[in-house]
N, C-alpha and C positions, 0 to 999 in steps of 0.2 A: 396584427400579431405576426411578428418574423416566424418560419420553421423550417426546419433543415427535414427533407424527407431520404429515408436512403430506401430502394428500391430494388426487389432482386438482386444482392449484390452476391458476385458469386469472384471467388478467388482462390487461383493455384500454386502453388509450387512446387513445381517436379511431380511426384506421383503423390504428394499431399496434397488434402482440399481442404484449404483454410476456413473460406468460408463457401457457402454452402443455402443460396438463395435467403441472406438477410434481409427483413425487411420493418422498418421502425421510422419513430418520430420524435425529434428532437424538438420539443416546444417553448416559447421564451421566457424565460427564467428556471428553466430546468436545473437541477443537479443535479448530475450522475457518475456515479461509480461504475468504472469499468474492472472486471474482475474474470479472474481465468489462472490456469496455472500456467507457467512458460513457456512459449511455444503454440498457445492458441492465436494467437495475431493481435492480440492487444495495440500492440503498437503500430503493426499492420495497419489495423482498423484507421487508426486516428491520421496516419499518414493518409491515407485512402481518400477520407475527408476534407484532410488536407490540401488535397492536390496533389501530394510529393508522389506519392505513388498514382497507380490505377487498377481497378477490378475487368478481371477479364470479360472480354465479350466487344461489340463495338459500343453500345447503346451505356451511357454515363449513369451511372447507380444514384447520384445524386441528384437533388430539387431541391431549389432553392431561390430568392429575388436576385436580382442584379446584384442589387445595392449590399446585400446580404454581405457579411466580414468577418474573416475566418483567421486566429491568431492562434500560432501553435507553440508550444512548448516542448522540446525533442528531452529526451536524458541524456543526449551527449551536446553539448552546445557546438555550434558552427560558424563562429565566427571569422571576420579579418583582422587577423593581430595587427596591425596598422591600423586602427580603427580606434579611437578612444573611446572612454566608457561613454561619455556626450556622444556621439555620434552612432554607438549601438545602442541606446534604450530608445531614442527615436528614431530609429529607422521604422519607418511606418507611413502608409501611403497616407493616414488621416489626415486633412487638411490643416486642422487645430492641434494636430502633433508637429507637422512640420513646422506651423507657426513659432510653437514654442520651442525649437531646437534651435531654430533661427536666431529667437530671443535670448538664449540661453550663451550662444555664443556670444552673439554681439555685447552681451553682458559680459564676458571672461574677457573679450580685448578692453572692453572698455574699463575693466578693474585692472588689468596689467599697466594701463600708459592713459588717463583721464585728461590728457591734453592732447590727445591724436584727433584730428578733424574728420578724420575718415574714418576711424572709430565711434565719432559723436554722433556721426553722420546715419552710419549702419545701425544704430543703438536706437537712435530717432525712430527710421524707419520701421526697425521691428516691434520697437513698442506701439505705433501706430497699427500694424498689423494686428497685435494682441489685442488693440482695443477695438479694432474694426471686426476680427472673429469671436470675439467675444471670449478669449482661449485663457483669461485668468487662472478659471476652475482649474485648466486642465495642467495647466502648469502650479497650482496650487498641492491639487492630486498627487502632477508627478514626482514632487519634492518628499511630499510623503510616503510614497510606497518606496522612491531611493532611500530613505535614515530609515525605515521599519525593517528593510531588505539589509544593512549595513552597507548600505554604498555610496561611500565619503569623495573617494578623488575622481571628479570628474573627466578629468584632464589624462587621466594614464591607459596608455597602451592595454590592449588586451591580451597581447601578449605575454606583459607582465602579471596576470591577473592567474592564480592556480586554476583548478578546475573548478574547485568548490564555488570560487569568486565568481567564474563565467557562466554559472548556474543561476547566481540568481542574478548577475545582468540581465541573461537573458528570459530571467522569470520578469523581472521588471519592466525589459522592453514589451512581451504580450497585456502584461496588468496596464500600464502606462497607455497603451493600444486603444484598450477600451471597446474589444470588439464584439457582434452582435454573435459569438460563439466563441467560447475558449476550448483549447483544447491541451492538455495538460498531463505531460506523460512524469510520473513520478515528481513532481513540485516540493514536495516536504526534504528529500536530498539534499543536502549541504545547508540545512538551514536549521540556525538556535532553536531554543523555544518559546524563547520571544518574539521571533518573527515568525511560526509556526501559527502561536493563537493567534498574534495578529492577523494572518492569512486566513485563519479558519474566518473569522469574522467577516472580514473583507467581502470571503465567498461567497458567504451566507446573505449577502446583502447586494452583492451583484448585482444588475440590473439586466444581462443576460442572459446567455445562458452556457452550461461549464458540462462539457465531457472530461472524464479523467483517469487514470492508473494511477493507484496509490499502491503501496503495502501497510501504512501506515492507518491501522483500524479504528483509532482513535477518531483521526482528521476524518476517514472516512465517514465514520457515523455523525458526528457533529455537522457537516458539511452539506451532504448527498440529501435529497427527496427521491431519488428514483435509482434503482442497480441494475445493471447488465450484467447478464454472467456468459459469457464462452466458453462455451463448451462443444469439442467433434464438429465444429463445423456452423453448429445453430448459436442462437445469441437467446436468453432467455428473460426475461423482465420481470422485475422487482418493483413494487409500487413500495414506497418509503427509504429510510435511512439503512445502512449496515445493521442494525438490530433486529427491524422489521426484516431484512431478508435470512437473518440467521433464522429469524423464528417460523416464516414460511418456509425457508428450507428446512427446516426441522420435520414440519409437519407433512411436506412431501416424502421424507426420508421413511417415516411414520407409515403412511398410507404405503408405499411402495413393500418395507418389511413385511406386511402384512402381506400384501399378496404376494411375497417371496414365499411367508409359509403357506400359502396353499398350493405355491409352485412346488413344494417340496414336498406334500404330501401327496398331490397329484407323482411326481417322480417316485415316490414308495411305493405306489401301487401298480406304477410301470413297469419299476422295478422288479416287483414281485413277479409278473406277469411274463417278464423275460428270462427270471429265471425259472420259472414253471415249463416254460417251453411251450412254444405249438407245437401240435402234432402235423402240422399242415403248413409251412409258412407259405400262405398264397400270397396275391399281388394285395391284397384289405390288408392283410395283416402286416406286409412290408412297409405301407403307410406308416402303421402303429408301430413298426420298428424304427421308422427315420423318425416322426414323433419323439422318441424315446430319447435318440443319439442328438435332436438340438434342444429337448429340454436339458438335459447332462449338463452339454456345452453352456448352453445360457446359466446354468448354476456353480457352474465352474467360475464362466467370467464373473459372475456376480459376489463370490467367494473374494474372487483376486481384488475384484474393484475396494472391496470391503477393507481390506487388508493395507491401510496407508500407515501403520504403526511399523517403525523399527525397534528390532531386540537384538543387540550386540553386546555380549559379555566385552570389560572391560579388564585390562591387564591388572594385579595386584599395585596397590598404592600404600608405602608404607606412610610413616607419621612424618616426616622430613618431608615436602614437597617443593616451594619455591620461598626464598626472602632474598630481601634485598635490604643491605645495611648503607647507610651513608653516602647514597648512591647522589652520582654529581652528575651532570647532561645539560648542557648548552648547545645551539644549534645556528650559526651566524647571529651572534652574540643575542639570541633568544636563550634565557634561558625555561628548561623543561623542569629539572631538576634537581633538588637544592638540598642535600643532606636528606635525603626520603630516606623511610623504614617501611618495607611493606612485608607481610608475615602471609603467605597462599596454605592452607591449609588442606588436607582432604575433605571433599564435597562442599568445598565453600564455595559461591556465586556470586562475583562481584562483577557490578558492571561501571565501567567505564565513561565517561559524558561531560559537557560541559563545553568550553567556548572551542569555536574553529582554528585549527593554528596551535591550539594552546601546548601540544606534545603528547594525545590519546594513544594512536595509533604509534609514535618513537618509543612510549612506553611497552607494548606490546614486542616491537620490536628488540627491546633490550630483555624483555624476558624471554624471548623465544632467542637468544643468541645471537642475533642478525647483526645487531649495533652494540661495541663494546660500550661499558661507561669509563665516564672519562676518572671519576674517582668513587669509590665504593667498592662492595663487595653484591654481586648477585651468586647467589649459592642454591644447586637443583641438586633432590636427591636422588639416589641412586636408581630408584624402583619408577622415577617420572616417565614417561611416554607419550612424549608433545604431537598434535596435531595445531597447525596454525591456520585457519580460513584466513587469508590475505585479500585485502582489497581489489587485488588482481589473481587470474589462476595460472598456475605453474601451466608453462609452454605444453601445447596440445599438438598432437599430429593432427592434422584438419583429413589426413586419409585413415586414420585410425580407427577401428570402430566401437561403438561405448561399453560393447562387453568384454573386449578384450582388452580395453585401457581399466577394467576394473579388474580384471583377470591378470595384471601386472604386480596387485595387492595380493588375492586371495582367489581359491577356486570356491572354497567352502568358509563359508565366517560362522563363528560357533556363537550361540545364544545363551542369554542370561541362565537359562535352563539345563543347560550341556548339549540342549538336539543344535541342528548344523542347519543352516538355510543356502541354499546355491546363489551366484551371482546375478540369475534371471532372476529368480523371486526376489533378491533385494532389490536388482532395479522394480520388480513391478510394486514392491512396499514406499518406492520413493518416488512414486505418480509415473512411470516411464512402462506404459504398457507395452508387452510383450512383442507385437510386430513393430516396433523402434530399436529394438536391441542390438540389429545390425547395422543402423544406422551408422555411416560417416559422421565423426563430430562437428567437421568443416558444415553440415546441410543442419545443424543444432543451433537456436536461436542465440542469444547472449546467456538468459535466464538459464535456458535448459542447459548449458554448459558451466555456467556457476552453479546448479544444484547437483551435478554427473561429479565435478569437484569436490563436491563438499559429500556427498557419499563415500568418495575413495579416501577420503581423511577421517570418515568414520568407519570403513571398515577394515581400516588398520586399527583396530580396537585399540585408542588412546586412552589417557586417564588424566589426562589434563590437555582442557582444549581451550585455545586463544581464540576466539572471532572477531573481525574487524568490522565492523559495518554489516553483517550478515543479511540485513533486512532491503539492502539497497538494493539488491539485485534479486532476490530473492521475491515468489509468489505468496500471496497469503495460505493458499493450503502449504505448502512446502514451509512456510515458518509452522504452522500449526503443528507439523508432524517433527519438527526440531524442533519446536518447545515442548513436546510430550517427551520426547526422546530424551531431553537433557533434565523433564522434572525426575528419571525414574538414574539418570547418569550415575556412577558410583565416584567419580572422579570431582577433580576440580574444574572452576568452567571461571574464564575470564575476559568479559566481552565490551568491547567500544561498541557506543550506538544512540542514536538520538530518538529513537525510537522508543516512544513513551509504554504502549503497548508490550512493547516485547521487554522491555525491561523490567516490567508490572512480572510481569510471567515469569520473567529467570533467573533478575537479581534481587539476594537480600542485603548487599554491602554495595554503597556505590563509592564512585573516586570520584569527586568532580571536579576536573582543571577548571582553574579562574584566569589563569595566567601568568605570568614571570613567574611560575615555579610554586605559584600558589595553589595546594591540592587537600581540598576538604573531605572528610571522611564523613559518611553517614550511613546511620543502619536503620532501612526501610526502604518503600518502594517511591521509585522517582514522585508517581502521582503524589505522596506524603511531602517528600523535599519540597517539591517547585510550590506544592499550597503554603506551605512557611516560608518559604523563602523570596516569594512573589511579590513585590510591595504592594499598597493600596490602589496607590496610581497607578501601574500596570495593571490589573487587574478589567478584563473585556466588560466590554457591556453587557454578557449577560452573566457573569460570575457576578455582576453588581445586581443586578434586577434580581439573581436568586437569593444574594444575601440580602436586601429589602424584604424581599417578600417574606426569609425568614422572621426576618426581624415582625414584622406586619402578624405572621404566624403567631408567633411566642406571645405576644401582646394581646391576639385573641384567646389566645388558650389560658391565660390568666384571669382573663373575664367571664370567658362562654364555659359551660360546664356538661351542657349535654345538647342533642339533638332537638330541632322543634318538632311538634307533628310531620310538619311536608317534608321536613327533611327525611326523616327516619323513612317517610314513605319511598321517600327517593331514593335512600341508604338499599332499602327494599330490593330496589330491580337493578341499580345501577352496576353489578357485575354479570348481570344477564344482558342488559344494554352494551354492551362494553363487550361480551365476548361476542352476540350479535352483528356491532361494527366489526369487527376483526373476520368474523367470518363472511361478511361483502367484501370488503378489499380482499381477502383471498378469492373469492369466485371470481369477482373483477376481475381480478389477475391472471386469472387463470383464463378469462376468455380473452384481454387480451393479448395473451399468448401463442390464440390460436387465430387470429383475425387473419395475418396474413397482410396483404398491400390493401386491407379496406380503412384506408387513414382516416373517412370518417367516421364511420364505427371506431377505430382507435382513439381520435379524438374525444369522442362523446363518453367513450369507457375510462378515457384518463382523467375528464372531467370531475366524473363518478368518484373514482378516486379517488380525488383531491377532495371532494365535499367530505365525502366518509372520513377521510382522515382528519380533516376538521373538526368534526362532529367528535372522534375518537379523543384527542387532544384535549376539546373540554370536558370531556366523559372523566379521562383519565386525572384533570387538574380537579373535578370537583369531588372524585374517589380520595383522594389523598385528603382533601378540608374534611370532609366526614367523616374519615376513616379514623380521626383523633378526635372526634368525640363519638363514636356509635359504643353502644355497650351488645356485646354476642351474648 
């Protein structure tokens, strides 16, 4: 069995410590979610891994075989624009990838000129080699994950390719790879939602094993068996899916409140005690006055930590907001646009979606004023107050520091309520604790300077907000606290985004471009659209296994009428069995959290694990057959 071990890993930057004596086990076929807010080293980490980077110290943080092969996925792709898309999907040291790039080629001369002798000649040769590496499969493979990924001309520059396109090349060259570790920084970016499930699938069936940064909480849960979370420096672990670790972290949050209030009733009585006064403050008693001064402070911070909701009054909105009549937009003879009628209303939520290319974000643009149209009328009324989150952030002084580039908005932003909140307390409502605030923007990672943006656009208190892609850049707590923010928003809200999850949460009207100027209207939530609109043949292998089983279901519940004895017996204990497993995989978990570099104590407890969660899986599959016929 392959495993990647990382060891003590400790890492700095300037007077930050990113990480902070890491130490885990990457085992083969693992999935994992890597998760953190902006700025914890997410991407750090996975470079680390990588090789690109290193961790401080002499002594290498990583273990691992020789043989061991490591393919990485960055979010900004790096290629040679000289380079054709054939020439970046395999670039790849693997023997049976180069075979088949070899072949790949030799095939494209030999379709251009099939009476070149030195073309027949190179053609021979490498299919010879295809049959001597036996490299069919893998060229069978890579055909497919090219047409799942939409990547049609093999032959074109990379240069010519946008960004979105060079994303998934170069998602395809690591998938195509096939290596004994992937590493995958934001993979769901620039990609439909047909190659989306397809990928999820693909994961899930893997044969090694997959670290990764998503935002995308959907993919994440269907995907992952194991979570990481980053957090100050430590790395924390999650036995199961995104579900399973919401619900352990739930229950941690739980246990901690709890002894928040005894923290606070212990401070009552401190309190009291302080202001009673000594008669005597000797050196005993001084004790119990520094006591005093870091419980405060530890309840203070734990106040602030609490506090990730924003409340911004928003400017008056009258009945007039945005339309657009007859509106016409071509774009090098694309057309976007074609006699559209759209009607924005106050507090309406629509979002945005649909094929790459097709004219999401140019429509955005031409509401927010950027891009005239070419014929129609767009008409804003008087009382509108745009805020636009743009794909890219408005130019930053990289020596400027984050409270005084939000201090260019506002000193004071007034709340839903009428009270006033200062510029420090909204950064620390928006995940940016307190000793960051002076911080230089230029020493802010990518993320933390896309969410520092996207607060100064909200606390110019708008009332109609544009977002373009929001989720791309963005952390999962940081979208959690803008989709609480925009469910309680008084304005309009009009967002592009391929982001199934987040569109669940904030839109009830979608638009969805199909292409040459074709734009369907639908009122529901994406997950609704795409289950109607999905054909059968598309449709993954397990959205088929569940509608079988349905089917299988319905047919028994026409026959069967009630419970047998053993059953009902079983009916009996099985949500005591069931919360039983659940609470071994949390102790599990919980130790091993605290193991430390004892990797085989770690091994044996992940094992553990893994069985319990087996066992929970058929717990949980044979609660659901009973549970339609038990009578309470």
């Amino acid at each position: 069995m392959k495993e990647l071990k990382v060891v003590g890993l400790h890492k700095t930057y300037g007077e930050k410590t990113l990480f902070h004596d890491l130490n885990f086990i990457i085992h083969e076929k693992d999935r994992i979610g890597l998760i953190g807010i902006n700025g914890t080293g997410k991407s750090s980490l996975l470079k680390i891994i990588a090789g690109i980077e290193s961790g401080d110290g002499d002594l290498n943080p990583l273990e691992y075989a020789k043989d061991y092969r490591i393919a990485y996925l960055t979010q900004d792709s790096n290629f040679d624009g000289n380079q054709t898309v054939l020439q970046a999907v395999f670039e790849s040291d693997s023997p049976k990838v180069q075979v088949v790039k070899e072949y790949e080629q030799a095939l494209q001369l030999l379709t251009k000129d099939g009476t070149n002798e030195q073309a027949q000649k190179r053609f021979a040769k490498a299919e010879a080699a295809m049959n001597e590496q036996d490299a069919w499969q893998t060229d069978t493979n890579a055909k497919i994950i090219l047409q799942k990924l939409g990547i049609q001309q093999l032959n074109e520059s990379i240069k010519n390719l946008s960004g979105g396109q060079q994303k998934r090349v170069g998602l395809a060259q690591v998938l195509i790879d096939e290596p004994d570790l992937l590493l995958l920084d934001e993979p769901t970016n620039h990609l439909d939602y047909d190659a989306i499930t397809w990928l999820e699938n693909y994961l899930k069936n893997y044969q090694g094993s997959l670290l990764m940064v998503t935002h995308d909480r959907y993919f994440l849960d269907r995907v992952t068996n194991r979570i990481f979370e980053l957090s100050e420096g430590s790395l924390q672990e999650f036995g199961g899916n995104y579900e399973y670790y919401l619900a352990a972290k739930a229950e941690r949050e739980r246990v901690s409140a709890e002894a928040e209030q005894k923290k606070k009733q212990l401070y009552k009585q401190e309190l009291a005690w302080m202001r009673a006064g000594a008669k005597a403050r000797s050196t005993k008693q001084q004790a119990r006055i520094n006591r005093f001064e870091n419980l405060k402070e530890s309840l203070v911070q734990n106040k602030a930590d609490a506090q990730v909701n924003i409340e911004i009054a928003t400017k008056r909105l009258g009945k007039k907001v945005i339309e657009l009549k007859q509106a016409n937009y071509a774009f090098e003879n694309k057309l976007i646009l074609e006699n559209f009628d759209l009607l924005i209303q106050s507090r309406e939520r629509i979002g945005i979606t649909g094929e790459n290319g097709a004219g999401k974000s140019t429509l955005l643009n031409i509401l927010a004023g950027k891009i005239p149209l070419q014929n129609g009328i767009l008409s804003i009324g008087e009382t509108v107050r745009m805020a636009y989150y743009t794909q890219q952030n408005d130019i930053m002084d990289p020596t400027q520091r984050m409270i005084s580039y939000l201090q260019e908005v506002a000193e004071m932003v007034k709340k839903n309520d009428g009270t006033q909140v200062s510029v420090t307390e909204m950064l620390e409502r928006f995940l940016f604790p307190r000793h960051t605030h002076g911080t230089p923007i230029g020493k802010l990672s990518g993320g933390e300077k896309r969410r520092l943006f996207l607060l100064k656009l909200l606390m110019s208190q708008p009332n109609v907000l544009l977002l373009d892609e929001p989720t791309n850049d963005l952390d999962i707590a940081t979208l959690t606290v803008l989709e609480d923010y925009l469910d309680t928003f008084a304005g309009a809200v009009v967002t592009v985004s391929h982001d199934r999850y987040f569109l669940d949460k904030v839109a009830e009207k979608l638009l969805v471009f199909e292409g040459d100027g074709i734009i369907t209207s639908y009122f529901g939530s994406i997950t609704d659209y795409l289950t109607q609109s999905i054909p059968e043949v598309a449709l993954s292998e397990d959205i088929k296994k569940e509608a079988d089983y349905s089917k299988k279901e319905v047919t028994t519940k026409n026959v069967k009428k009630k419970l047998t004895y053993m059953e009902q017996k079983e009916w009996e204990t099985i949500e005591e069995d069931i919360t039983l497993l659940e609470n071994q995989i949390d102790d599990l978990t919980e130790k091993m959290n605290h193991q430390g570099a004892d990797f085989t104590k770690l091994q044996e407890l992940q094992k553990q694990i893994s069985e319990a969660e087996s066992q929970l899986e058929e717990k949980m599959k044979r609660w659901e057959y009973l549970s339609a016929f038990a009578v309470d």
